[in-house]
C-alpha positions as CSV (number, residue, x, y, z in Angstrom):
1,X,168.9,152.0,70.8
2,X,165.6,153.0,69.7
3,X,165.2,149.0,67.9
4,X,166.7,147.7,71.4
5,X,163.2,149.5,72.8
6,X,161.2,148.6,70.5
7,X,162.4,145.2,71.0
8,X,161.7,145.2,74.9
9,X,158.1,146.8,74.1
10,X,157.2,143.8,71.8
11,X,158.7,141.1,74.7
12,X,156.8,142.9,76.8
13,X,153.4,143.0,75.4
14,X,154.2,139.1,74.4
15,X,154.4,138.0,78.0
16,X,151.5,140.7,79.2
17,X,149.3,138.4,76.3
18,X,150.7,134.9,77.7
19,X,150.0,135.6,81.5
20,X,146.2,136.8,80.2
21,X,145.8,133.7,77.8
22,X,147.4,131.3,81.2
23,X,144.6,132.8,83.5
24,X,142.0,132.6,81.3
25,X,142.9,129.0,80.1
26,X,143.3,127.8,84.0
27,X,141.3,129.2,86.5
28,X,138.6,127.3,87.0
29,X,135.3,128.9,85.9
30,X,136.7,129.6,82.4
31,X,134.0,132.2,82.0
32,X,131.4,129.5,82.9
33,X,128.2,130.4,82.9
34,X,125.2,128.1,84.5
35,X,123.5,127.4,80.9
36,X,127.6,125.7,80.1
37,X,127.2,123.5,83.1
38,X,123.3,122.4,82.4
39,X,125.0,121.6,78.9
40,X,127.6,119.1,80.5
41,X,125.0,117.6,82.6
42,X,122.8,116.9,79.3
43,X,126.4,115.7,77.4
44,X,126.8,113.0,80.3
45,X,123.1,111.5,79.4
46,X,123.8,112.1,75.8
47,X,126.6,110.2,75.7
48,X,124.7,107.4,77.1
49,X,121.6,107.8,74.6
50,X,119.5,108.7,77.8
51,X,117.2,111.6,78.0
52,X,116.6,111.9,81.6
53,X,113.8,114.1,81.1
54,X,111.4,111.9,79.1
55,X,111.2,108.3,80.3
56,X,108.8,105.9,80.3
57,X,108.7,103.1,82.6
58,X,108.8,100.9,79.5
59,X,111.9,102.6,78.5
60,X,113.9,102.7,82.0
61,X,113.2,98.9,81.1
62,X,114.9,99.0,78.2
63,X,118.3,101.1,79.4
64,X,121.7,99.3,80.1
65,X,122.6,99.1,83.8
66,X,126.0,100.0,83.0
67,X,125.4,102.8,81.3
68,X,123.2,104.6,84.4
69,X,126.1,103.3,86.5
70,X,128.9,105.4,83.9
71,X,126.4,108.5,83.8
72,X,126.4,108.1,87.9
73,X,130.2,108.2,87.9
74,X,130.3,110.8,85.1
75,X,128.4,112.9,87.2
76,X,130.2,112.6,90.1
77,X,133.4,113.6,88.6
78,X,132.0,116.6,87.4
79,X,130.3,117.5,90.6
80,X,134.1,117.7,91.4
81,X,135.2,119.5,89.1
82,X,136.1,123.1,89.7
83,X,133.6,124.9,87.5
84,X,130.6,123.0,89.5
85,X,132.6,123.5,92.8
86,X,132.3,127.4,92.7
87,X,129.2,127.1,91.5
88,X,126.8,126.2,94.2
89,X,123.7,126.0,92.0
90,X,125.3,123.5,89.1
91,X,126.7,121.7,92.6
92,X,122.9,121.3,93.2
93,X,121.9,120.2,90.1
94,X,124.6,117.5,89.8
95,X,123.1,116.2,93.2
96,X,119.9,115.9,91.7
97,X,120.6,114.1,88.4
98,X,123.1,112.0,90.6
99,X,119.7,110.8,92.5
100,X,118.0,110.6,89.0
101,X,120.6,108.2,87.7
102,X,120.3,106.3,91.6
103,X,116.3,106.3,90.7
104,X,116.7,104.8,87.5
105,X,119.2,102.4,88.7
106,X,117.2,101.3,91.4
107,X,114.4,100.6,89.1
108,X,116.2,98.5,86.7
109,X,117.7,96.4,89.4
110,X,114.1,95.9,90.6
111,X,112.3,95.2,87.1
112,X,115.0,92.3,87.0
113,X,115.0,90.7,90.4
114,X,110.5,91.1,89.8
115,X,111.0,89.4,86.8
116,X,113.4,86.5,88.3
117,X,111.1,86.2,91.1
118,X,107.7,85.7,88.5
119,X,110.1,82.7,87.0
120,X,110.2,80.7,90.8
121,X,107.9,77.9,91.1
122,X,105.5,78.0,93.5
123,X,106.7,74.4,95.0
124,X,110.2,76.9,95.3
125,X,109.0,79.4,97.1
126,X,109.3,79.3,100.2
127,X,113.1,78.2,99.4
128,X,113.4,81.7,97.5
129,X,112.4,83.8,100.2
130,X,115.8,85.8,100.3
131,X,114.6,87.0,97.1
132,X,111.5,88.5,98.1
133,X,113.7,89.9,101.1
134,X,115.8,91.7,98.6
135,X,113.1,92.8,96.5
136,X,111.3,94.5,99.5
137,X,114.7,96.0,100.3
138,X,115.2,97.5,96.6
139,X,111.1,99.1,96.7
140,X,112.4,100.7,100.1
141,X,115.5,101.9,99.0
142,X,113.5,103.1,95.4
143,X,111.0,105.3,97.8
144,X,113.9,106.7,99.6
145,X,115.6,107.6,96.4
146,X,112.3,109.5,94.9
147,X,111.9,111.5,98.0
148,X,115.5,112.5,98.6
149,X,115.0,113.7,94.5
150,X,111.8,115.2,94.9
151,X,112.8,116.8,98.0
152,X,116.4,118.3,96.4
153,X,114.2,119.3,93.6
154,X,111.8,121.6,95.2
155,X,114.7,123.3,97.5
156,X,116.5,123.8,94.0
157,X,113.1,125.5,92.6
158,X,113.3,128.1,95.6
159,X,116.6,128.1,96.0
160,X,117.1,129.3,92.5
161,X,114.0,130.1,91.1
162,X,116.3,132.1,88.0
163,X,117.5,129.1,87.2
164,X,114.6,126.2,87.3
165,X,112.7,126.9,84.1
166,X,116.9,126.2,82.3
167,X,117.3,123.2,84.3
168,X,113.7,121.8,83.9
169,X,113.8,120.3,87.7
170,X,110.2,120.1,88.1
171,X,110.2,117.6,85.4
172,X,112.0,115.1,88.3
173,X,109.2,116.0,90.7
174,X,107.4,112.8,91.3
175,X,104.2,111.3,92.8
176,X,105.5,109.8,95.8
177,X,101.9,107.7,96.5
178,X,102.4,105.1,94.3
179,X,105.9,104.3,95.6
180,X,104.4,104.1,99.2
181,X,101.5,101.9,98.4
182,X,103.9,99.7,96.7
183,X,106.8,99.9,99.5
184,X,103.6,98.7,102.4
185,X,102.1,96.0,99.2
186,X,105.6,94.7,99.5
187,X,106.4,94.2,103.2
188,X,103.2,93.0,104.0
189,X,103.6,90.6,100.9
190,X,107.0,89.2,102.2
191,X,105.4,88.8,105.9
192,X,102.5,86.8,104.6
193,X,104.6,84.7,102.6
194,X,107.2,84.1,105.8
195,X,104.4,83.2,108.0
196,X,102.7,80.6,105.4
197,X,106.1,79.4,105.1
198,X,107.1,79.3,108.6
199,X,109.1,81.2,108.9
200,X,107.1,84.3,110.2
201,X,109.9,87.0,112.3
């Protein structure tokens, strides 16, 4: 009798361990801490050979389209993910390397169409004028990008002040000038050319 017990106590702790071990491997935060989720943020750059944090705009020139685009999507799925879900400040932060990887994205896109348009000769111009359309469209949609970053990145900063020296947010914060000079250079560029063209709206 006494093994028979002995035998039950040993089942017993056995399944007491398993139903710990089950919980602990699949509930969603897995003892996450924030500094574990900044980590898989950085991962998704790495992966890409991107640091985020340090570009030039001679080295966005230099970065693969389709790898911002996988980092975008990379990011996305792990704004989904449970651990960044219960979390509302790594659900922030996501957001605001999400608009990183847009800004970058948008910039690249840009550099190429600015380049294509430098190759058009002049005696095409004015047939290449959907060109310049999209080109104003992308400087636009660039500004809009910055500010939605900058502006995520400042609520995060008060949001969670505990947490914006680990995440190194201000380091998104951009001048916003520039952009706006250029976004104004380039729609009264496109007008000037559609009027000498004839084809002023």
């Amino acid at each position: 009798m006494e093994k028979k017990w002995r035998n039950l106590l040993i089942l017993l702790v056995f399944c007491i361990v398993a139903v710990l071990l089950a919980v602990y491997l699949f509930s969603p935060d897995k003892g996450a801490t924030f500094s574990d989720g900044v980590q898989q943020i950085i991962s998704v750059w790495g992966n890409e050979s991107i640091n985020p944090f340090e570009l030039t705009a001679e080295e966005i020139g230099l970065i693969d389209i389709n790898s911002v685009s996988l980092v975008r999507q990379n990011l996305n799925l792990l704004k989904e993910s449970p651990r960044f879900q219960d979390n509302l400040a790594l659900n922030a932060l996501a957001d605001i390397h999400i608009a990183v990887a847009d800004v970058i994205r948008t910039n690249i896109l840009l550099s190429e169409k600015i380049s294509g348009a430098d190759s058009i000769p002049d005696e095409s111009i004015c047939g290449s004028i959907a060109v310049f359309e999209e080109i104003n469209s992308l400087t636009k949609y660039l500004a809009e990008k910055t500010r939605e970053k900058n502006l995520w990145a400042k609520n995060f900063i008060s949001a969670y002040p505990e947490y914006s020296e680990q995440s190194a947010v201000e380091k998104f914060i951009s001048d916003e000038s520039a952009l706006e000079a250029s976004v104004q250079g380039s729609e009264s560029g496109l007008q000037e050319l559609k009027s000498s063209c004839g084809d002023s709206q």
